[in-house]
PDB file of N, H, CA, C and O in Angstrom:
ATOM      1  N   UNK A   1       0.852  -1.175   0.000  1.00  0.00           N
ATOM      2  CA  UNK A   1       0.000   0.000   0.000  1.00  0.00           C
ATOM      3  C   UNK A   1       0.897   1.238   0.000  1.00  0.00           C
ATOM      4  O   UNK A   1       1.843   1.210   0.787  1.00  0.00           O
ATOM      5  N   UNK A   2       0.691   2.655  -1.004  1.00  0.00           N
ATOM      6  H   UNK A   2      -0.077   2.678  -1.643  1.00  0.00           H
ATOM      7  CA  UNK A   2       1.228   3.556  -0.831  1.00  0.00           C
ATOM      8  C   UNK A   2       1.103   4.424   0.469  1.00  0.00           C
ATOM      9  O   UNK A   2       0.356   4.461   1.447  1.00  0.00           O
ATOM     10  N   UNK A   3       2.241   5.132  -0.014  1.00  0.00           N
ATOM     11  H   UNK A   3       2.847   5.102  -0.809  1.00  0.00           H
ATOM     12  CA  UNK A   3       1.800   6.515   1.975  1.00  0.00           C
ATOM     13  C   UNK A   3       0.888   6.670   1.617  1.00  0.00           C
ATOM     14  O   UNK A   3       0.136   5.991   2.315  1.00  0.00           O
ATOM     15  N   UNK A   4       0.421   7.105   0.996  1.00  0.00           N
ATOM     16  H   UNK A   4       1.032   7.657   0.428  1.00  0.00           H
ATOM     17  CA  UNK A   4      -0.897   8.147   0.883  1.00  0.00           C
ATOM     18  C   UNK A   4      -1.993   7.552   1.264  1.00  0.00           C
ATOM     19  O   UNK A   4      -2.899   8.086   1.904  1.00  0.00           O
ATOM     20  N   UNK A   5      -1.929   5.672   0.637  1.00  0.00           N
ATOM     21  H   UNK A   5      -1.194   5.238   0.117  1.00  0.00           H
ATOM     22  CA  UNK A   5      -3.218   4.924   0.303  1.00  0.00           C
ATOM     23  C   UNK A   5      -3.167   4.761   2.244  1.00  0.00           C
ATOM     24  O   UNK A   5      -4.247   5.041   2.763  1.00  0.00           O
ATOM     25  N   UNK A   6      -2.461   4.505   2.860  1.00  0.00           N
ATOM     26  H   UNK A   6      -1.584   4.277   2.439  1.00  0.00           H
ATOM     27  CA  UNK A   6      -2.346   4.092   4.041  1.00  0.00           C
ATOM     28  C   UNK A   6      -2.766   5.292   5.042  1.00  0.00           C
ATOM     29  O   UNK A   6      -3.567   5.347   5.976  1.00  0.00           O
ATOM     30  N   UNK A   7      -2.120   5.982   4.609  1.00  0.00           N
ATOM     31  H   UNK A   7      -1.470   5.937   3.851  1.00  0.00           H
ATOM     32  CA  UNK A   7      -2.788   7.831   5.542  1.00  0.00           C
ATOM     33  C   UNK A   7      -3.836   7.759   5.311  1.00  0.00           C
ATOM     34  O   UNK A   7      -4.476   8.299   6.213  1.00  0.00           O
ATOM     35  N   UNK A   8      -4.726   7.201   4.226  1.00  0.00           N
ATOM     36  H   UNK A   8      -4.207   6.762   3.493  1.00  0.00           H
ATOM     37  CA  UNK A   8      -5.917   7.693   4.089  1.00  0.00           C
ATOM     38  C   UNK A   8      -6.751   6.933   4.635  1.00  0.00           C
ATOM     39  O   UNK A   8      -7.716   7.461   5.187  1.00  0.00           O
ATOM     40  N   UNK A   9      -6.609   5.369   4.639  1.00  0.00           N
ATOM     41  H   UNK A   9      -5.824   4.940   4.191  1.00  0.00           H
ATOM     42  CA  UNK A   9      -7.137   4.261   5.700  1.00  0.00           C
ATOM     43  C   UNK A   9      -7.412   4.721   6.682  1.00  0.00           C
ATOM     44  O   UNK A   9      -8.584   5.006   6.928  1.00  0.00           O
ATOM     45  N   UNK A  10      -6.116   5.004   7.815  1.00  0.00           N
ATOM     46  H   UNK A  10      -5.164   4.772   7.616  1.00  0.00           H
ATOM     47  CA  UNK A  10      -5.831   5.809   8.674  1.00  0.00           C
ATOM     48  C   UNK A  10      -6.792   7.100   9.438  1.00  0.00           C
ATOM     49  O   UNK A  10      -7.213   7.364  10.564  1.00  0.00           O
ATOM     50  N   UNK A  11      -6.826   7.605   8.258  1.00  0.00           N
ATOM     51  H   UNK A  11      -6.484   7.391   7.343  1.00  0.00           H
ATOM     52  CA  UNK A  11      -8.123   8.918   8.677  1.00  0.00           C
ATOM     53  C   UNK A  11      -8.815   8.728   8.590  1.00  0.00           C
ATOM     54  O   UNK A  11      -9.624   9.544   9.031  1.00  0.00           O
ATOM     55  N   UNK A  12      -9.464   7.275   7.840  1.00  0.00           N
ATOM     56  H   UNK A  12      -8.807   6.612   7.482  1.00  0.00           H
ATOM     57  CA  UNK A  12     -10.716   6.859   7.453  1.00  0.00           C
ATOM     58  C   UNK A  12     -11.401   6.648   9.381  1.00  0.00           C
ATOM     59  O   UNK A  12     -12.391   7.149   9.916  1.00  0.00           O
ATOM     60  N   UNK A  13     -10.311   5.681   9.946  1.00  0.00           N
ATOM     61  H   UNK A  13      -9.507   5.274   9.512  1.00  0.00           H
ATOM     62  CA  UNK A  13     -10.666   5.379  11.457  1.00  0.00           C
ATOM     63  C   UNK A  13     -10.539   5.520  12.637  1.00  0.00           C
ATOM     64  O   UNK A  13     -10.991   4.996  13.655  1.00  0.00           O
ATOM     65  N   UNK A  14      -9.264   6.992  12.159  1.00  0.00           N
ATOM     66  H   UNK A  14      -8.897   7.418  11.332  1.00  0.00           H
ATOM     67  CA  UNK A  14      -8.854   7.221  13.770  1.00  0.00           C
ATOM     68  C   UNK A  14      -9.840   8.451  13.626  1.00  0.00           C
ATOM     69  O   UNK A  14     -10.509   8.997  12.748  1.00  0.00           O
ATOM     70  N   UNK A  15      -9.440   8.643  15.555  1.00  0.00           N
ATOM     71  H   UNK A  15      -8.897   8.200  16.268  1.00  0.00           H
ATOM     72  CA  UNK A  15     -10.211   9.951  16.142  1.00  0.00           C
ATOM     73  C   UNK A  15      -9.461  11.380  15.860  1.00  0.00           C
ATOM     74  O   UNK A  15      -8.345  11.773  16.199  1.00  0.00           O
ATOM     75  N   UNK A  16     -10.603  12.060  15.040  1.00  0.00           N
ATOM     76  H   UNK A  16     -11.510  11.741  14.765  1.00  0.00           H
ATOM     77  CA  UNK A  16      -9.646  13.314  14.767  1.00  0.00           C
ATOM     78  C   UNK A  16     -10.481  14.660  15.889  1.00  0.00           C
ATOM     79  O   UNK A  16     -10.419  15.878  15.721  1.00  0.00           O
ATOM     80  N   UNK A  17     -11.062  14.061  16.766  1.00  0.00           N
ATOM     81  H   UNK A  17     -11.112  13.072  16.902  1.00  0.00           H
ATOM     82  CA  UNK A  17     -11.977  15.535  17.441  1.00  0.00           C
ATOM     83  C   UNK A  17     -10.899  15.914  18.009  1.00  0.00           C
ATOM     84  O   UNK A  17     -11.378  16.758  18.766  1.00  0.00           O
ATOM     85  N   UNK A  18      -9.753  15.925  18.221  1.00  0.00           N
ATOM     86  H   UNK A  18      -9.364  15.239  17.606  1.00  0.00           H
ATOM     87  CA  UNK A  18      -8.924  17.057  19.120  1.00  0.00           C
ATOM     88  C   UNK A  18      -8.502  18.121  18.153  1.00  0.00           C
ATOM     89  O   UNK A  18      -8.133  19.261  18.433  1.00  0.00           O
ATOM     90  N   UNK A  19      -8.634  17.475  16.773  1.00  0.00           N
ATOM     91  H   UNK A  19      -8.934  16.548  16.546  1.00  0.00           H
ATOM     92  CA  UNK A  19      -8.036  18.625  15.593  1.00  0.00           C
ATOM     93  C   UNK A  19      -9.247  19.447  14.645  1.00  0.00           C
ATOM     94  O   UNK A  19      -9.210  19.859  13.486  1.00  0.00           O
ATOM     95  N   UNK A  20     -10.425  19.486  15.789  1.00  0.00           N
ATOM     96  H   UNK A  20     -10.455  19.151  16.731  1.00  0.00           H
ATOM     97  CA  UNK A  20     -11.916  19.740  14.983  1.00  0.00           C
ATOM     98  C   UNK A  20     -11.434  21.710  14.488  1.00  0.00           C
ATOM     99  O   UNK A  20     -11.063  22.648  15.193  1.00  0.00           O
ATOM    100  N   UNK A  21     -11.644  21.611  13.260  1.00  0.00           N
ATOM    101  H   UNK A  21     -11.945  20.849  12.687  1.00  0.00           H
ATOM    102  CA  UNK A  21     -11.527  23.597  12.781  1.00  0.00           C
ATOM    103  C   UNK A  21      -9.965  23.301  12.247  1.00  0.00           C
ATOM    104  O   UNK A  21      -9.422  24.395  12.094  1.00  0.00           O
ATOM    105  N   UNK A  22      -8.930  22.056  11.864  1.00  0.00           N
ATOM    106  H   UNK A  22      -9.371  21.167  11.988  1.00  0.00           H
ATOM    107  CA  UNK A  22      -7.911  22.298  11.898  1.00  0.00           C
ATOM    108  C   UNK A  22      -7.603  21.996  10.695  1.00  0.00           C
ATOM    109  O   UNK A  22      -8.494  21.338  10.158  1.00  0.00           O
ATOM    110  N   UNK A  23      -6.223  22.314   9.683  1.00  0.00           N
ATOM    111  H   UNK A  23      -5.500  22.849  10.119  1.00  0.00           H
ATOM    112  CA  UNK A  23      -5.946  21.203   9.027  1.00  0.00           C
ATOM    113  C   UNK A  23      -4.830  20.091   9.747  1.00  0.00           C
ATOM    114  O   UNK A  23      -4.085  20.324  10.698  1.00  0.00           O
ATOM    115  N   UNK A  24      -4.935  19.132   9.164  1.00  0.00           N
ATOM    116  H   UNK A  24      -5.541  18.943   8.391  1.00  0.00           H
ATOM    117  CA  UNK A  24      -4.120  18.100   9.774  1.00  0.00           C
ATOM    118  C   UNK A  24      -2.920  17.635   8.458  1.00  0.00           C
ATOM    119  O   UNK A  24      -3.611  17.607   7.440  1.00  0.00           O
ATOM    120  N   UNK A  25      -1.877  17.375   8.182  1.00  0.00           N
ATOM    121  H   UNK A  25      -1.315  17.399   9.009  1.00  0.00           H
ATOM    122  CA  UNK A  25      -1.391  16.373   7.608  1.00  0.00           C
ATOM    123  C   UNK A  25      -0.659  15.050   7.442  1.00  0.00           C
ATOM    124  O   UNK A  25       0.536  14.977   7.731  1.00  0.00           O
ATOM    125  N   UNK A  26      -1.362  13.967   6.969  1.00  0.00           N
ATOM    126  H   UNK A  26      -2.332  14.027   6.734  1.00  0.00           H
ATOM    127  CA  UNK A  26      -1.428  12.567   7.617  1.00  0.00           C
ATOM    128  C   UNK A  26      -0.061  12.397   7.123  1.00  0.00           C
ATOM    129  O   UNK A  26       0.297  13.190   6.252  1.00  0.00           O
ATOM    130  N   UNK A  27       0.764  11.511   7.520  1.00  0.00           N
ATOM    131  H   UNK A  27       0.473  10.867   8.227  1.00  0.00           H
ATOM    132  CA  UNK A  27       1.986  10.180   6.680  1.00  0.00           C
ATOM    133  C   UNK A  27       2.129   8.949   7.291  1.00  0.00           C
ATOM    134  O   UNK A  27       2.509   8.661   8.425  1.00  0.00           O
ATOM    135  N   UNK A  28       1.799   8.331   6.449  1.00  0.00           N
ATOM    136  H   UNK A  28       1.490   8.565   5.527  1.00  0.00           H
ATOM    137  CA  UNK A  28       1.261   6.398   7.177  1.00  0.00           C
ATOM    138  C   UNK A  28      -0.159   6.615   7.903  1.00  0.00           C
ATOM    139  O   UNK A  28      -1.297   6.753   7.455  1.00  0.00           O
ATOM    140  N   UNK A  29       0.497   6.585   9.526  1.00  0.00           N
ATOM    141  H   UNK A  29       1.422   6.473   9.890  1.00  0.00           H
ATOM    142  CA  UNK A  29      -0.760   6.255  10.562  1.00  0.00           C
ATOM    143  C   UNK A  29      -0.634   7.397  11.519  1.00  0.00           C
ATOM    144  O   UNK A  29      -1.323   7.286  12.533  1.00  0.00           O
ATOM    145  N   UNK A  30       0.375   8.870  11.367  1.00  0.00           N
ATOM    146  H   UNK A  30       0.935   8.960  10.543  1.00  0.00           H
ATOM    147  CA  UNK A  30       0.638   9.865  11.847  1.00  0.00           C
ATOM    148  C   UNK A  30       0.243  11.140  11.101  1.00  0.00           C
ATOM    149  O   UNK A  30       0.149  11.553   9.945  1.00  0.00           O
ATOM    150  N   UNK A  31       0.016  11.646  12.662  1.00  0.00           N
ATOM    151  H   UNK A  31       0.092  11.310  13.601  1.00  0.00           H
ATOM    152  CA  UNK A  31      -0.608  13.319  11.954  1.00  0.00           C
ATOM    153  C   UNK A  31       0.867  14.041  12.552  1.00  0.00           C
ATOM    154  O   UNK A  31       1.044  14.242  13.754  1.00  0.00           O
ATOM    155  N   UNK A  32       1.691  14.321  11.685  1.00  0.00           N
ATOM    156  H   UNK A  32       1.548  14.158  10.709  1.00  0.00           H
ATOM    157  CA  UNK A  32       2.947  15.145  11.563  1.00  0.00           C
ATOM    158  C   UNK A  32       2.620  16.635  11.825  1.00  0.00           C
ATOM    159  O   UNK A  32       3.540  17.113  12.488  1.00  0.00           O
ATOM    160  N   UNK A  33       1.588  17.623  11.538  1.00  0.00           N
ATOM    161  H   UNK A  33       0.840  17.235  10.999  1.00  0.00           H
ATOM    162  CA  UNK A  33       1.151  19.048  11.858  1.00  0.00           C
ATOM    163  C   UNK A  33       0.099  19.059  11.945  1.00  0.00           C
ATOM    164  O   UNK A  33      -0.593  18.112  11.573  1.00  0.00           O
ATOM    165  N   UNK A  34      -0.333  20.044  12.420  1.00  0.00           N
ATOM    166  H   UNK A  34       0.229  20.814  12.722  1.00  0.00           H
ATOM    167  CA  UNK A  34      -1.621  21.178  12.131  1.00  0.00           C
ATOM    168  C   UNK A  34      -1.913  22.670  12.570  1.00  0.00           C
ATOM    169  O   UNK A  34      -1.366  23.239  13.514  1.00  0.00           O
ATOM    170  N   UNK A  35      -2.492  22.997  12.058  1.00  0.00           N
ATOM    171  H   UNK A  35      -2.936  22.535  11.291  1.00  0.00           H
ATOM    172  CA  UNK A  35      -2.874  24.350  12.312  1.00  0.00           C
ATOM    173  C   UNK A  35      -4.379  24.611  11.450  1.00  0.00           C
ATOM    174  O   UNK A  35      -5.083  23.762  10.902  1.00  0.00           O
ATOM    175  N   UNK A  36      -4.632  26.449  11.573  1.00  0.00           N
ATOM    176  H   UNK A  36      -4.060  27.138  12.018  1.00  0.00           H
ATOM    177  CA  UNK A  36      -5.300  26.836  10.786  1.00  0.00           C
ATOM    178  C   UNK A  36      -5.134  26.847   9.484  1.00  0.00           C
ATOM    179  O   UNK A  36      -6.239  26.549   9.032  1.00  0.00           O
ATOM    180  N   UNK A  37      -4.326  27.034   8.522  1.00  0.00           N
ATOM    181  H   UNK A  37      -3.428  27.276   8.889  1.00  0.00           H
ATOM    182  CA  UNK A  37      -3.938  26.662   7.718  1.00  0.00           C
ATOM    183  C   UNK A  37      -3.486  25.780   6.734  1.00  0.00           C
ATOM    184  O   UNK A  37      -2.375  25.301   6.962  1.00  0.00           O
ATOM    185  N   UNK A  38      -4.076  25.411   5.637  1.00  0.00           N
ATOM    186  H   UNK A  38      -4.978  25.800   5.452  1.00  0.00           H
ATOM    187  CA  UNK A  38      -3.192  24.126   5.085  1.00  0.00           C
ATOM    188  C   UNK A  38      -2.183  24.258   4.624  1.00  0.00           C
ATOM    189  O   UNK A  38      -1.437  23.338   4.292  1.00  0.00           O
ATOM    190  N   UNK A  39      -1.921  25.677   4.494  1.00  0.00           N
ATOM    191  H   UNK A  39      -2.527  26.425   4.764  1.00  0.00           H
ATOM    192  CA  UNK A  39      -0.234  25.434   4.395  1.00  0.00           C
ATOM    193  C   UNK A  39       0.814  25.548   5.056  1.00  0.00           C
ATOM    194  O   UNK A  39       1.960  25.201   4.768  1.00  0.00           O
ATOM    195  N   UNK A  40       0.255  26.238   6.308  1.00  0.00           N
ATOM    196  H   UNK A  40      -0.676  26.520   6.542  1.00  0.00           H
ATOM    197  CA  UNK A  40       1.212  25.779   7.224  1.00  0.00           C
ATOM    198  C   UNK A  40       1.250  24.476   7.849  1.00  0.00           C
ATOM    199  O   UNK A  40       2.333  23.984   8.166  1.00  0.00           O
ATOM    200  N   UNK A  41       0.195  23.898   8.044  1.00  0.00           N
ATOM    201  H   UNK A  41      -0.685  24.298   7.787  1.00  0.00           H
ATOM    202  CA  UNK A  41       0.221  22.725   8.158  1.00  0.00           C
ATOM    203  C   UNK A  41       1.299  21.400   7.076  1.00  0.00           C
ATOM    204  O   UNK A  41       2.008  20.475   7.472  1.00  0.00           O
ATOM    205  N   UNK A  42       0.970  21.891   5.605  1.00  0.00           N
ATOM    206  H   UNK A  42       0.394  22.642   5.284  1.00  0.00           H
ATOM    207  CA  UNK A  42       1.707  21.107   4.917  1.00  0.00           C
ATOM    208  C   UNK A  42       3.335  21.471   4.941  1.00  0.00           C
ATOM    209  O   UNK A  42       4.212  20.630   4.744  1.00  0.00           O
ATOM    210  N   UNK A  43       3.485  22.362   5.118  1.00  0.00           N
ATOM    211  H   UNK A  43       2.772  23.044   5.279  1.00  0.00           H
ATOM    212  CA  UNK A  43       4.878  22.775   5.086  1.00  0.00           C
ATOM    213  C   UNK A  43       6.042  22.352   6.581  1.00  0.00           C
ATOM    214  O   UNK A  43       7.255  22.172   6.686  1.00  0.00           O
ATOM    215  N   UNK A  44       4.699  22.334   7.681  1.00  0.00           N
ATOM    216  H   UNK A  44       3.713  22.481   7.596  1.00  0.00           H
ATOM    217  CA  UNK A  44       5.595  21.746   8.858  1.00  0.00           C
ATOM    218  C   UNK A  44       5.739  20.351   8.778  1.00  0.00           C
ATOM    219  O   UNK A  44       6.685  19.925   9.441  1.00  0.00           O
ATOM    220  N   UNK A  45       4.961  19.357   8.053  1.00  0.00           N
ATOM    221  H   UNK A  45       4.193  19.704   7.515  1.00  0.00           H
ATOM    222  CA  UNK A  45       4.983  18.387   8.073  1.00  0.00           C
ATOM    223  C   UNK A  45       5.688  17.925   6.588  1.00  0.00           C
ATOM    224  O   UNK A  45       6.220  16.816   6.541  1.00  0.00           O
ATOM    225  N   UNK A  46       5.682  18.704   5.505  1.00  0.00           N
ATOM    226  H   UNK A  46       5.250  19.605   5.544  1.00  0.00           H
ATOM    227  CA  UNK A  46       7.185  18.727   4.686  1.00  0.00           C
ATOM    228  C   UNK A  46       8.625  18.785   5.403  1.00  0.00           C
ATOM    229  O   UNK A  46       9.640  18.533   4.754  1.00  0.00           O
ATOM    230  N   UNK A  47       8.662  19.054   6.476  1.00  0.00           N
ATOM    231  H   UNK A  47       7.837  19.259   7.003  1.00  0.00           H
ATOM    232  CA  UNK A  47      10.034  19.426   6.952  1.00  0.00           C
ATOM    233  C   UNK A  47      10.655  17.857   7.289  1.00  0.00           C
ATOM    234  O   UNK A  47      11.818  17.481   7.137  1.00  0.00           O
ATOM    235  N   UNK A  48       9.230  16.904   7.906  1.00  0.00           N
ATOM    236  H   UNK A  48       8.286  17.209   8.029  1.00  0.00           H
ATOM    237  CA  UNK A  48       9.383  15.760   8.824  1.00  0.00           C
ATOM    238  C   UNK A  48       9.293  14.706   8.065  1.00  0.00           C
ATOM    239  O   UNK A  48       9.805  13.706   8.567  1.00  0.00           O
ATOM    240  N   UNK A  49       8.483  14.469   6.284  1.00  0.00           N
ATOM    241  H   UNK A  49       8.066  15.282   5.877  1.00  0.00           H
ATOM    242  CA  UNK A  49       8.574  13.341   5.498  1.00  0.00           C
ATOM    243  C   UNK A  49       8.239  13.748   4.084  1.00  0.00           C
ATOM    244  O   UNK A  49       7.844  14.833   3.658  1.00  0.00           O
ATOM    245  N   UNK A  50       8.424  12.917   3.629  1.00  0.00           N
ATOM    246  H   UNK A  50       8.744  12.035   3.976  1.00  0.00           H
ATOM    247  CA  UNK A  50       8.287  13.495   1.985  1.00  0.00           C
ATOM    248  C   UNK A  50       6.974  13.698   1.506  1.00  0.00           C
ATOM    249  O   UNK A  50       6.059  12.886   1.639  1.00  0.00           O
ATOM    250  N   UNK A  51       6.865  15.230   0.723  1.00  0.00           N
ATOM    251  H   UNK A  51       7.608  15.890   0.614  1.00  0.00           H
ATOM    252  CA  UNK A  51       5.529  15.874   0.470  1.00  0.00           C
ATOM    253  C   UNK A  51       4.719  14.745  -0.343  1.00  0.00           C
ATOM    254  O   UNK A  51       3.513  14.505  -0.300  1.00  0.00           O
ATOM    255  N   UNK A  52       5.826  14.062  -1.166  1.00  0.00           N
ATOM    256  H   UNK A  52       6.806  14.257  -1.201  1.00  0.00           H
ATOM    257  CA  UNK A  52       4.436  13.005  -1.806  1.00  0.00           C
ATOM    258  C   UNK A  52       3.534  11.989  -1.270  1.00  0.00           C
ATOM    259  O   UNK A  52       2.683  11.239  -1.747  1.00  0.00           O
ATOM    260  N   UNK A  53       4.199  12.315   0.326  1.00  0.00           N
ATOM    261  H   UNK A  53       4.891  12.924   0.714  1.00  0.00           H
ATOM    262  CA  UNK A  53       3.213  11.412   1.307  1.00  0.00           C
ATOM    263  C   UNK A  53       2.171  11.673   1.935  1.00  0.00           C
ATOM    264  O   UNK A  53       1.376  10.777   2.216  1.00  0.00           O
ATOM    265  N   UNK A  54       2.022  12.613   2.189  1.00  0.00           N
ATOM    266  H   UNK A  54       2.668  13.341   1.961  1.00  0.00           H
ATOM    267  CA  UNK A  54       1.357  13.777   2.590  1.00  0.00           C
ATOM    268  C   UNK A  54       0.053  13.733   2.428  1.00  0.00           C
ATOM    269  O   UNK A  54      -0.055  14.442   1.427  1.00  0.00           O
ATOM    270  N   UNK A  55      -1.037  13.398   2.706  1.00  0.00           N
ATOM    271  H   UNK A  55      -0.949  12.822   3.519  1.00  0.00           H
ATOM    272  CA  UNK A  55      -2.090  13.572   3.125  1.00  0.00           C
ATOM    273  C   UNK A  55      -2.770  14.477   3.822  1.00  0.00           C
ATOM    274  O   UNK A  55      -3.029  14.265   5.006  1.00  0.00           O
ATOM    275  N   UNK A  56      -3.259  15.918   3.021  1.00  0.00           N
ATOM    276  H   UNK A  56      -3.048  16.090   2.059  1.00  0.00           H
ATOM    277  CA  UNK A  56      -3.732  17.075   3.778  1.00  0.00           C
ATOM    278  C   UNK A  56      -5.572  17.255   3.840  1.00  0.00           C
ATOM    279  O   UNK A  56      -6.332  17.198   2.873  1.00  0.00           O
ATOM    280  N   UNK A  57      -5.856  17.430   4.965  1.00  0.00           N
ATOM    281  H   UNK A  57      -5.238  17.477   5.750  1.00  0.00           H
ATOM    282  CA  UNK A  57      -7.611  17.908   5.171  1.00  0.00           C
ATOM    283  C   UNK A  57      -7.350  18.195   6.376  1.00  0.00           C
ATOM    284  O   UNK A  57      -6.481  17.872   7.185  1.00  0.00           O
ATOM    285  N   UNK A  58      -8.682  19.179   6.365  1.00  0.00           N
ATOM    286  H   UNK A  58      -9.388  19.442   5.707  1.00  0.00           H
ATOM    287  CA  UNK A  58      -9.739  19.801   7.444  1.00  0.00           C
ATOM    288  C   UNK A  58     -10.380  18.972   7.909  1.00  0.00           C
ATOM    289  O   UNK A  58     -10.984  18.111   7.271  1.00  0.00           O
ATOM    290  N   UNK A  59     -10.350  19.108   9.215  1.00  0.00           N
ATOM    291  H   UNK A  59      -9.859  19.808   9.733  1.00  0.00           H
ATOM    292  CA  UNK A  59     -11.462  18.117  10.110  1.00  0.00           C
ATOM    293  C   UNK A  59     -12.441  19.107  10.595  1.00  0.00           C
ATOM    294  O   UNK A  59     -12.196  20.117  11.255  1.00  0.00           O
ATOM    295  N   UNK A  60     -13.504  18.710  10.207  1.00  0.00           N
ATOM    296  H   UNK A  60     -13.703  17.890   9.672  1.00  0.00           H
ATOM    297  CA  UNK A  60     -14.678  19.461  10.136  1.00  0.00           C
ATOM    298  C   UNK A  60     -15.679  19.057  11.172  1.00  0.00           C
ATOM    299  O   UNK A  60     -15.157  18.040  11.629  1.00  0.00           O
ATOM    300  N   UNK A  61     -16.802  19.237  11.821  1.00  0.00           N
ATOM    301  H   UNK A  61     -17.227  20.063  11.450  1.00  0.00           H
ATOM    302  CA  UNK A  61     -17.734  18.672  12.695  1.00  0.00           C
ATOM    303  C   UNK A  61     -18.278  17.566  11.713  1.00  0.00           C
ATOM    304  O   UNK A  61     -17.930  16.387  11.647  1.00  0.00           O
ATOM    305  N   UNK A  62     -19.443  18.400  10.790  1.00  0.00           N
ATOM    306  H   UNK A  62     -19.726  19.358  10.843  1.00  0.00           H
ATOM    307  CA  UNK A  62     -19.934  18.044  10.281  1.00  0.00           C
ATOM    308  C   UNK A  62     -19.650  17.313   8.684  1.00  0.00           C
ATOM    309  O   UNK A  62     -20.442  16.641   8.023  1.00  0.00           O
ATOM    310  N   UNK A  63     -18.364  17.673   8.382  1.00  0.00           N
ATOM    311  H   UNK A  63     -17.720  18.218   8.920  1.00  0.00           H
ATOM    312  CA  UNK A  63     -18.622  17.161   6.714  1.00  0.00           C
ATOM    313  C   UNK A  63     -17.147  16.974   6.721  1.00  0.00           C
ATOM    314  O   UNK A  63     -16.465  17.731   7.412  1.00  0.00           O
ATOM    315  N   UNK A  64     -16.417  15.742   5.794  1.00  0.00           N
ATOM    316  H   UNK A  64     -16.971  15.127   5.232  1.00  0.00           H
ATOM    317  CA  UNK A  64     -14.945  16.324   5.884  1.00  0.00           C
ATOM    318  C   UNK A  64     -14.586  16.226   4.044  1.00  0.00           C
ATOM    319  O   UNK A  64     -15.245  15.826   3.085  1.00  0.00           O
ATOM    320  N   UNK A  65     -12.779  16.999   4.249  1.00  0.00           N
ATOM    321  H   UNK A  65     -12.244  17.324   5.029  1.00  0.00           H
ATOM    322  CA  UNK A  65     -12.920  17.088   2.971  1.00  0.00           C
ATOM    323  C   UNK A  65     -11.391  16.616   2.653  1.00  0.00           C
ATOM    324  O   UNK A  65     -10.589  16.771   3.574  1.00  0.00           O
ATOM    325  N   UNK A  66     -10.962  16.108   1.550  1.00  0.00           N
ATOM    326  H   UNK A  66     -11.614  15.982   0.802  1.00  0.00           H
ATOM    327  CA  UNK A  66      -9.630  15.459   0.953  1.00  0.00           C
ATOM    328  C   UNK A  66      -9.344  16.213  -0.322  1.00  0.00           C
ATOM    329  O   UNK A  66     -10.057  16.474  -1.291  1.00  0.00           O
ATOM    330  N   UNK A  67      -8.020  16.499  -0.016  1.00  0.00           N
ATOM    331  H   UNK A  67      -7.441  16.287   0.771  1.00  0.00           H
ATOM    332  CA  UNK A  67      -7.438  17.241  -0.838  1.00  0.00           C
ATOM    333  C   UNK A  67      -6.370  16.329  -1.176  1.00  0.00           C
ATOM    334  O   UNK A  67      -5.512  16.660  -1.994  1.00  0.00           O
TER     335      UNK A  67
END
């Protein structure tokens, strides 16, 4: 399975309410950043594994979204 395909498993089942309003970005089975921002988010977690692994979204209450 690729990073990505596996980050995305990953978010499919873990608990993301501590990061509710945030972006997060996944690699494997880890959330490497977040913030308000997705790009700061992607860029702190560029520092820690390679961007093509990278799995970035908003955790939303109600709806979520994949970028």
């Amino acid at each position: 399975m690729s990073g990505v395909a596996k980050a995305y498993q990953y978010y499919l089942n873990a608990d993301f309410s501590q990061y509710l309003g945030k972006w997060v970005a996944i690699v494997d089975e880890k959330v490497l950043a977040s913030g308000p921002t997705a790009k700061g988010a992607y860029d702190e977690a560029a520092k820690k594994a390679d961007p093509s692994k990278i799995l970035l979204t908003r955790i939303h209450s109600k709806q979520m979204m994949i970028l």
